[in-house]
Every structure is written in C-alpha cells, then in structure tokens.
C-alpha positions as CSV (number, residue, x, y, z in Angstrom):
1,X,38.9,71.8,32.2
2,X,37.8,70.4,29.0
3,X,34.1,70.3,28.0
4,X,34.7,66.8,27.4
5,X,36.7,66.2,31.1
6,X,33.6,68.4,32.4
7,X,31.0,65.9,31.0
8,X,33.0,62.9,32.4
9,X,33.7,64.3,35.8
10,X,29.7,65.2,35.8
11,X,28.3,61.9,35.2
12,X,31.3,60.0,37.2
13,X,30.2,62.0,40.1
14,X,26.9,59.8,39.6
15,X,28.6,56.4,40.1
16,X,28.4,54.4,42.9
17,X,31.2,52.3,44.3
18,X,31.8,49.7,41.7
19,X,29.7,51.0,39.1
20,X,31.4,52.2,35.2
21,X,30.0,54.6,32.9
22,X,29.3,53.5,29.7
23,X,28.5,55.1,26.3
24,X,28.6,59.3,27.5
25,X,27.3,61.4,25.0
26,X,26.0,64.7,25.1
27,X,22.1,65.6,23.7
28,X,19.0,67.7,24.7
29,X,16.1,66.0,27.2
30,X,12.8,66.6,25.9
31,X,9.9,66.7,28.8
32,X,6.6,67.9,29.5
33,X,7.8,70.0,26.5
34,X,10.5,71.7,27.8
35,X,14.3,71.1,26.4
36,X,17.2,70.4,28.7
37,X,20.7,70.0,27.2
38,X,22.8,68.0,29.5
39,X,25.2,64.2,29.5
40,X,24.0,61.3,29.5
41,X,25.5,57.7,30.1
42,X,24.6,53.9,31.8
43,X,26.2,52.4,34.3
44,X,25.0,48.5,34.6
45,X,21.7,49.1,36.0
46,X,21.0,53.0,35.6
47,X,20.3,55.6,33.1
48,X,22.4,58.8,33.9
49,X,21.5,62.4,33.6
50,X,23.1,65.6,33.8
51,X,21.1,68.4,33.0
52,X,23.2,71.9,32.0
53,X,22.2,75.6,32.6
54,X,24.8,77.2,30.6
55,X,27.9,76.3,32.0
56,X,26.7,74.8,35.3
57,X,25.2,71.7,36.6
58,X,21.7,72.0,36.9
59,X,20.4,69.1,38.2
60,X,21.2,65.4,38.2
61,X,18.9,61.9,38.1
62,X,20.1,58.6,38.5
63,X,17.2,56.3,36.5
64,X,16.8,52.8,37.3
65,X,16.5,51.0,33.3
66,X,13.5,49.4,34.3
67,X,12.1,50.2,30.8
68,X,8.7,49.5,29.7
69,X,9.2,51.0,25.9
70,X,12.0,52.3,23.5
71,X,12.4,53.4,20.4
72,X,14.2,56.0,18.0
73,X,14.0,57.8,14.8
74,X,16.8,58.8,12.8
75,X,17.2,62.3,10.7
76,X,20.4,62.7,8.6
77,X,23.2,63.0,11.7
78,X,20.2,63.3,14.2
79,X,18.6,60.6,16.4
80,X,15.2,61.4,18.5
81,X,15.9,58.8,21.4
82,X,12.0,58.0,23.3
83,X,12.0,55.8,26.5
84,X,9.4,55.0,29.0
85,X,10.0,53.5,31.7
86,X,7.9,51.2,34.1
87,X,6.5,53.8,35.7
88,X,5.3,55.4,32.9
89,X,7.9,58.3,33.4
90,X,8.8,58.9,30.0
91,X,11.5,61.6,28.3
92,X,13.3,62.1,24.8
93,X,16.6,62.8,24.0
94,X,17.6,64.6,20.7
95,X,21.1,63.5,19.9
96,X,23.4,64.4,17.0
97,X,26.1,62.5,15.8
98,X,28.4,65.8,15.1
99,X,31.0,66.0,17.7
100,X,30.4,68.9,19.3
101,X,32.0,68.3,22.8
102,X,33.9,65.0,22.2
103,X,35.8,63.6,19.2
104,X,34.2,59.8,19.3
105,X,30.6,61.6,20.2
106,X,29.3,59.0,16.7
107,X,30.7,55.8,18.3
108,X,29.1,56.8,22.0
109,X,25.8,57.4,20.4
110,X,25.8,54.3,18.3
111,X,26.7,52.4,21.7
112,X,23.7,54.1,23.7
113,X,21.0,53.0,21.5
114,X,22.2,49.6,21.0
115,X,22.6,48.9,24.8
116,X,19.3,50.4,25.2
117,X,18.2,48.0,22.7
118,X,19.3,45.3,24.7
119,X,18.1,46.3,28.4
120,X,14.5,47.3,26.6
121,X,11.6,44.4,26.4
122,X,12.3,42.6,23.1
123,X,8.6,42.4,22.4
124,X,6.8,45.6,22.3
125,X,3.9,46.7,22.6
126,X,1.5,48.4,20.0
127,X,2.2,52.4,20.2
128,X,-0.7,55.2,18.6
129,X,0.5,54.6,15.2
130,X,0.2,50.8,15.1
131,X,-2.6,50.4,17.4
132,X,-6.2,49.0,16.3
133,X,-8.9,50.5,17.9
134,X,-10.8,53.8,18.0
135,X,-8.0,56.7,16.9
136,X,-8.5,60.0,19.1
137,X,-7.3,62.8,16.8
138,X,-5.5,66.6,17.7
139,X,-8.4,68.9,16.2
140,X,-7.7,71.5,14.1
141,X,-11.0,73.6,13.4
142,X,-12.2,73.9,16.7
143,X,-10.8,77.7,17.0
144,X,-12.3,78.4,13.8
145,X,-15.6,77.7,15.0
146,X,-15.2,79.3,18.0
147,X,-14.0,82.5,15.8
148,X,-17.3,82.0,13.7
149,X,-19.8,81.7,16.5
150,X,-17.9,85.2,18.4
151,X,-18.3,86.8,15.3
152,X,-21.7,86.5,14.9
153,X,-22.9,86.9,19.0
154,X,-20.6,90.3,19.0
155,X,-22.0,91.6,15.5
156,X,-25.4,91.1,16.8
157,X,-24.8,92.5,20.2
158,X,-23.1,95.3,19.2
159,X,-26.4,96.2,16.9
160,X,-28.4,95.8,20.2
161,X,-27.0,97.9,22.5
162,X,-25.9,100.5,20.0
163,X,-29.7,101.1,18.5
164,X,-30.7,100.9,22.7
165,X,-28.7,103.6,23.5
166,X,-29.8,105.5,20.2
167,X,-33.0,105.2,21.2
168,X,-34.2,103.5,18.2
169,X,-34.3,99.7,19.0
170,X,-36.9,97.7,17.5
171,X,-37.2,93.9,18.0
172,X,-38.7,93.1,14.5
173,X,-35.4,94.9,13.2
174,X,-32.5,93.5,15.2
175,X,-33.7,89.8,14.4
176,X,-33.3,90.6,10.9
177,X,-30.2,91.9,11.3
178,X,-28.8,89.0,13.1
179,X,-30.6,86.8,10.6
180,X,-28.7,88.6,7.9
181,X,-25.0,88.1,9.6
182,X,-25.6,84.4,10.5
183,X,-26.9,84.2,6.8
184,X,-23.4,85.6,5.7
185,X,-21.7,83.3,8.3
186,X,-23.5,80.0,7.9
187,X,-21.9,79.0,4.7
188,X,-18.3,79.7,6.7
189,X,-19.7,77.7,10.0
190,X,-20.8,74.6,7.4
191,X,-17.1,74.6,6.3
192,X,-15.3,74.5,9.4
193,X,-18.2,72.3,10.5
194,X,-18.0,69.4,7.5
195,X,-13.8,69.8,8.0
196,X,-14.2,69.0,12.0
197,X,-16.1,65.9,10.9
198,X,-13.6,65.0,8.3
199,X,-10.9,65.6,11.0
200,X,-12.1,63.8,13.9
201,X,-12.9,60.2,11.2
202,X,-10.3,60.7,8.6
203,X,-7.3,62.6,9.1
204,X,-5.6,64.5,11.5
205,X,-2.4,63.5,14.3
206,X,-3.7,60.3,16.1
207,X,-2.5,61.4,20.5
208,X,-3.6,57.9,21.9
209,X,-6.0,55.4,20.6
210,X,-7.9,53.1,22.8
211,X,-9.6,49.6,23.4
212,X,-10.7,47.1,24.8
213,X,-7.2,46.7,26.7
214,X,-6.5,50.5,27.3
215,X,-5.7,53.5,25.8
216,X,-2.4,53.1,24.1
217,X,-0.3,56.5,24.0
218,X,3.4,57.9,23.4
219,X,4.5,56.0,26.8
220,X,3.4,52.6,25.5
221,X,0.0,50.5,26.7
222,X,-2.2,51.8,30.0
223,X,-4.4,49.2,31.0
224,X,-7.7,49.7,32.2
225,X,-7.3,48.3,35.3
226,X,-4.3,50.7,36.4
227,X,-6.0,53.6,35.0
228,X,-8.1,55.5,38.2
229,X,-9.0,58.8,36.5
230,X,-8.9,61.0,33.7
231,X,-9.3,65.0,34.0
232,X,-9.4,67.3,30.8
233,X,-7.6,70.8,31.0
234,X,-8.7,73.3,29.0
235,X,-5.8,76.0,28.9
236,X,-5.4,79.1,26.6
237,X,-1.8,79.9,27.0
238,X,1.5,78.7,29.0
239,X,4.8,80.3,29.8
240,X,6.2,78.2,26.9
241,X,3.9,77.5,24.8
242,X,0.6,77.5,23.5
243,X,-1.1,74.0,24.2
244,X,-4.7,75.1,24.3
245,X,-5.8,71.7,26.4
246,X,-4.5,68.6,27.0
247,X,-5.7,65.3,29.1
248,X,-4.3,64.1,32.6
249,X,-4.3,60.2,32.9
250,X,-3.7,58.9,36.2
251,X,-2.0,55.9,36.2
252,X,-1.2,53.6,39.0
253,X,2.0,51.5,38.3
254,X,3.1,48.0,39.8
255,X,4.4,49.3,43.0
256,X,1.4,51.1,44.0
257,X,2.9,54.8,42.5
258,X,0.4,57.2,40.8
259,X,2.0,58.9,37.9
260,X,0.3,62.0,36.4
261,X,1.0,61.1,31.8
262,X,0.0,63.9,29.9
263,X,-1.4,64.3,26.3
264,X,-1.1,67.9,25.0
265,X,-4.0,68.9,22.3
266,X,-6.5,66.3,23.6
267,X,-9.7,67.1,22.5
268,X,-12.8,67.3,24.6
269,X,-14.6,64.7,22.7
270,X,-12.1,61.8,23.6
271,X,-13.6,62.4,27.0
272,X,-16.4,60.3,25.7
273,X,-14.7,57.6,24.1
274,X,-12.9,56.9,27.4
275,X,-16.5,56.8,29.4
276,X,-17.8,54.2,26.3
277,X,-14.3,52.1,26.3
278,X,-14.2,51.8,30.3
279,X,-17.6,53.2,32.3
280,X,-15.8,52.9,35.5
281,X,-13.0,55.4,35.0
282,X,-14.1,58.8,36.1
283,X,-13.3,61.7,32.8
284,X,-14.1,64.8,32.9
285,X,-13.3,68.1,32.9
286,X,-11.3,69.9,35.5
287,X,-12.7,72.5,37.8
288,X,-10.7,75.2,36.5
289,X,-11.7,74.5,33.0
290,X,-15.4,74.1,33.2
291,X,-14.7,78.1,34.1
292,X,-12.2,78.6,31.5
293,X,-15.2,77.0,29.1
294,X,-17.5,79.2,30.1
295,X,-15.9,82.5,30.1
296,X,-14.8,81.9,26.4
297,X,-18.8,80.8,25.8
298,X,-19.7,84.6,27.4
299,X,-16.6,86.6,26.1
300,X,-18.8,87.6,22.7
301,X,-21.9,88.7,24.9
302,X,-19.3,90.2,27.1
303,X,-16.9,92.5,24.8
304,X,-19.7,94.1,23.5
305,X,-20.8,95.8,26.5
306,X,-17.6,96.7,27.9
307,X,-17.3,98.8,24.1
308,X,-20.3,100.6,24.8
309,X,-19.4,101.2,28.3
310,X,-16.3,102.9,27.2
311,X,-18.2,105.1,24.5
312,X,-20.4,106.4,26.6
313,X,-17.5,107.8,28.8
C-alpha cells in the first residue's frame, strides 16, 4: 500500500454511511505543545483526524465543525492552520504545500482552508493581538531576579555558617559583609528591576488581554460569565519542555461542559488583573505551587547548609 492509499483508507475508515471526504492532506497537530503528524480531511459536518506513530495509526477523532474561531498564517510553502472550536477545544495544524505523500497535496491544502473559511463565523471576534484592553505580557526577567536575590542570600549564608564553624563569627562583621555583596548586586537587581517594569507596560509577547467582556486569548473571546475559575501553576520543568508556569482557565461552554484552556508563560501578576477585571472569579495559585514558590524562596538559605554539612564530613 501506497502512503497515499494508506492516508485514504485511514480517514475513509472515519466516514459514516453517506458521508464523503473532502480535501485530505497530510500535516502535523499542534496541542498542549506536543506535535502529532497524522491526515486530515472534512466530510460535510466533521473535521477528521488521524494521528500517526511512525507507520501506525495512533489514534483517530471525528470533530464536529462547530467552530468558534479560525485563522492561518502563511510562510513560503508553509501554512500554520489555528481553529477553536465551540468548546473552546482548540488545535493547529502545520501544513506544507510540498507533496510529500501525495502528488496534488497544494490543491488539497488550498481546498482545506477555504472550506474552513466557509464553515467558520464570518465575523470574528477580537484575538490578543487586536484586542483593546489591559495586555498581560510573557515576562522575561523574572529568572534573573530570582538568580540576583539567590546570589546574594547564599553569599551571605555561606559567610555565616563558615565564620560559625571557624569559631570566629562576629555580628558587627557579617552585616558588613552582606552589605558589601548586596552593594555589588544592587546596581544588577535595579537593572533587571527597571527591565521587568519596562516589560510588563511596553514590550514583551501579549498571552491574553482582558476587559470588560473577558479575557480574550489564542482560542478566541471567554466571557466573564462562563468563566468559573482561574488557578496559576507554577512548574519548573516538564517531560517536553520547559514552561516554567502557565494559567488554567475554566470555562464552561453552551452545553454545560467545563473545558480546562491553558496559557503557557502566564505570569503571576495577571492573577491580579483578573481579580480587578471580574471580582467574582476565584484566581489564584494552585496548591502544588504555593509549595513550589516557596521551596525556590528557601533553596538559597537551604544550599548553604547542606555545603557545610558535607565539609564537615
């Protein structure tokens, strides 16, 4: 079997009795920031997807087009292909026109994006970039302050329990000590500091922006009204990829279903600006990272005594 006969057999194996596929074309699936290759294709009423590992079928989903935003981006022979549907379910498929598993792979692609075009609301709405309201930026100097204040807490510390151990700590001393380093440092701090501000008013990746309406986001507009809670997660590290925190919105849709929507790189102080814009949705931060927060806050105070533990082995 042909790759192309493989895709086709895949996604006709998604059609129900009088259905016909429609505009097939092969791409990767973008979500939760984790890339699927796979098939893709429409039927009258449904989105199809075939997602690949390797050589085999790894899964398949049959989408109903009940879409609530779409839009695309084009790159040289590259499309970026974002939909959100009413449910606030959202995905992206990166598409190239190059025919890598069928001959007419240009034409199919060309055909996808206009009939989503046609099945997608014709007027929609505002998305982060053309929103008015107050901009929530990604932060970039955050981890530089953090480095500047461990710096300074494990420098002094370390001068602590080293002349305590020496026998020769005296108070008078060790504060001028640790006036000297945060002397040195301060000028760093004031910086990354003036740069935060800068950051958080000026410049910087807007993630959602919100209003009076909601807090518009990747996936479109999410009213107030069907918005029932919003929990921060501070994270260090993932399996894939290093996201450092992100924000949970939970969003109730028109048929009563809560859907989890995700913004990676949320910082803690759009917390706030959700709590002024609507009082009556509960933000904050999750359980797991109040700990997270304050493990990172003792770490400097920490290290230090875990070294001299080990030299005095």
């Amino acid at each position: 079997m042909t790759n192309k006969d493989f895709m086709l057999s895949s996604l006709k194996d998604l059609l129900l009795e009088g259905e016909t596929l429609s505009h097939p074309i092969y791409g990767v699936l973008e979500r939760d920031g984790t890339n699927y290759g796979g098939f893709f294709g429409f039927t009258e009423t449904c989105l199809l997807v075939v997602l690949l590992n390797g050589s085999s079928v790894l899964c398949t989903e049959r989408l109903e087009l009940d879409i609530r935003s779409f839009s695309y981006r084009r790159k040289g022979r590259k499309y970026v292909i974002s939909i959100t549907f009413s449910d606030y379910f959202a995905c992206r498929i990166h598409a190239s026109e190059k025919p890598l598993l069928r001959e007419d792979q240009t034409k199919q692609l060309g055909g996808f994006i206009r009939f989503l075009s046609s099945v997608a609301p014709k007027e929609q709405q505002p998305d982060v970039n053309t929103a008015t309201g107050k901009k929530i930026r990604r932060q970039y100097f955050t981890f530089a302050l953090y480095a500047v204040y461990t710096i300074a807490v494990m420098i002094s510390v370390t001068y602590a329990l080293f002349d305590i151990r020496s026998g020769t700590f005296v108070l008078g001393k060790w504060l001028n000590t640790s006036a000297e380093v945060v002397g040195i440092l301060l000028p760093l701090a004031v910086i990354f500091a003036v740069l935060y501000v800068l950051n958080r008013f000026f410049f910087g990746k807007t993630l959602c922006v919100s209003d009076e309406k909601g807090i518009y986001t990747e996936r479109g507009l999410i009213e107030w009204s069907r918005l029932s809670r919003a929990e921060y997660v501070p994270q260090i590290s993932s399996r894939r990829r290093v996201r450092y925190c992100y924000l949970l919105l939970f969003v109730t849709d028109e048929k009563g279903k809560e859907t989890a929507v995700r913004i990676d790189h949320f910082p803690y102080y759009g917390l706030g600006e959700i709590r002024k814009a609507c009082p009556a949705v509960e933000a904050k931060m999750s359980k797991r990272g109040r700990w997270l927060v304050a493990g990172y806050i003792l770490l400097p105070f920490v290290v230090p005594f875990i070294v001299a533990l080990i030299k005095s082995l």
